[in-house]
N, C-alpha and C positions, 0 to 999 in steps of 0.2 A: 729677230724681226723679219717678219715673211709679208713683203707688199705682194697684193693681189694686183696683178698685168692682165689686160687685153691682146687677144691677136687676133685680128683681120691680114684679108688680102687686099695688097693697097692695088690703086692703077697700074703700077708699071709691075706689075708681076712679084712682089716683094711681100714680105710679112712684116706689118707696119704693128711695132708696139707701144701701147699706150697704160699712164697708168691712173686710173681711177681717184686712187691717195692724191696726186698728182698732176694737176689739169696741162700744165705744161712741158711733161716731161714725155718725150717721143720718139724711140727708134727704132729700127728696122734691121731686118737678114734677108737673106734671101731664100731659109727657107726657117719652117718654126724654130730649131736646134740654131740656127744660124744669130737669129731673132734674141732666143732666148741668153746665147753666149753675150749678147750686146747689153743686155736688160742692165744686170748692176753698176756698169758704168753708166749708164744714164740714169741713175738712181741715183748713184754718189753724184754726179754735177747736182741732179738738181736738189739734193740735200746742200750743198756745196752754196746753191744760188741762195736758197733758203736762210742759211746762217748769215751770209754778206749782208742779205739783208733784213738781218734781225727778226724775223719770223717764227712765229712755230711752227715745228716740223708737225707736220701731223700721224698719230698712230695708226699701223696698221689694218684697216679695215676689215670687217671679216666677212667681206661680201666674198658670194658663190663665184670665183672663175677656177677654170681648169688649171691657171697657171698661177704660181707665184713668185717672187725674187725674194731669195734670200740676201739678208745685208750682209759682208761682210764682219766677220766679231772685231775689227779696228775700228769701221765706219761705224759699227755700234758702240762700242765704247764714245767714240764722238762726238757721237749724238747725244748720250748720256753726260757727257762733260759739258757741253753746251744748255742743255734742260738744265742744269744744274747750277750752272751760273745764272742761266734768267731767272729760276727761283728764286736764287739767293740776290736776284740783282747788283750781280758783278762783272763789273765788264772785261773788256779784254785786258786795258790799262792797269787793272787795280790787279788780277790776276798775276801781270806780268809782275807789279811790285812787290806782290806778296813770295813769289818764286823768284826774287832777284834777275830776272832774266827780262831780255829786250824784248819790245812789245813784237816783231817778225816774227819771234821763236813762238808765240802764242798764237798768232796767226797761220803758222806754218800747224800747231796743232792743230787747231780748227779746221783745215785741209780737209776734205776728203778725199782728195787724191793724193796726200801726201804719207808716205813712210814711216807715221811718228813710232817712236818707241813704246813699251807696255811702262816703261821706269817713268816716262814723261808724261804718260799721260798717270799714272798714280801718283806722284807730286803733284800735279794739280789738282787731282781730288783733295789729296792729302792737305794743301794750301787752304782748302774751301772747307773743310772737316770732315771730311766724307772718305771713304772707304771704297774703292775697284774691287769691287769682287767678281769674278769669273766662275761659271756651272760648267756642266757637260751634260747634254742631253742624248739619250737615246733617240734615233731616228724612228725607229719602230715603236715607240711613242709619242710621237707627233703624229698629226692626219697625217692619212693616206693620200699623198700626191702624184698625180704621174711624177714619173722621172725625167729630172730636167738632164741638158749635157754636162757634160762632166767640165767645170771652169779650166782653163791654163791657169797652167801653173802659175806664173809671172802675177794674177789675177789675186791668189791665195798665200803670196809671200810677202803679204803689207810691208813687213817689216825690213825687205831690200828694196834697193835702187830698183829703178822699173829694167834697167841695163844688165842688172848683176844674176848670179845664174846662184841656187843651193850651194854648186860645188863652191865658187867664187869665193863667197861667204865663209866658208870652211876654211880655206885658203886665210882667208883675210886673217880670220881668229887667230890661226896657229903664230901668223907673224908676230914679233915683237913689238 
């Protein structure tokens, strides 16, 4: 999922981004690279605002800008787990009963800022009837985009504490 962003230069000398998909979602760098590194977290809150309050997320647009944000493939998964349940009209509650598990630990899925696991969120499909599947796509068959910056790392390891480093992780495993 690739939402299409706005960049302007704001008043105070900053590169204000705004996204189209998204009337209220809006942040800024100080310069476009700057801008751009900010984009997906303000994309994950306001998917984030969006689910709190029971809204449809809306799809990617395929209107013409120079820039776009890629989601996350955890915040996409997410978003999929949520579509999924308002189709099926299931809520958080009946989810939780179905996966034995307390209604936080559903909540904390729903997250977009939080760490869920790939085993948790396939149990909830699983719960619902449905199937996670994951692709891989070649870059060089997608449109041709300029080059955004390159994310931090911390950004692209959903799946640790926002605290914790690759090596940590590795560390963690080995213990008993």
């Amino acid at each position: 999922m690739d939402y299409p962003v706005k960049l302007e230069r704001d008043d105070n000398d900053t590169i204000l981004v705004s996204f189209p998909d998204f009337a209220e979602a809006h942040t800024y760098g100080d310069s476009v690279d700057d801008a751009l590194m900010h984009a997906p977290d303000a994309l994950a809150t306001v998917i984030d605002a969006y689910i709190k309050d029971r809204r449809d997320i809306p799809s990617p647009s395929a209107r013409a800008t120079t820039h776009r944000v890629t989601v996350p493939a955890l915040v996409e998964a997410k978003i999929r787990l949520y579509e999924t349940m308002r189709e099926a009209k299931i809520g958080k509650s009946e989810l939780a009963k179905r996966l034995d598990w307390h209604l936080p630990q559903v909540d904390r899925l729903l997250a977009m800022t939080h760490g869920s696991k790939l085993e948790q969120l396939e149990s909830a499909f699983r719960a619902m009837g449905k199937r996670l599947v994951i692709d891989v796509e070649d870059l060089t068959a997608r449109r041709v985009r300029p080059k955004s910056p390159p994310r931090q790392r911390r950004h692209n390891s959903a799946s640790l504490p926002r605290h914790a480093t690759p090596d940590r992780r590795r560390r963690r495993k080995r213990q008993p």
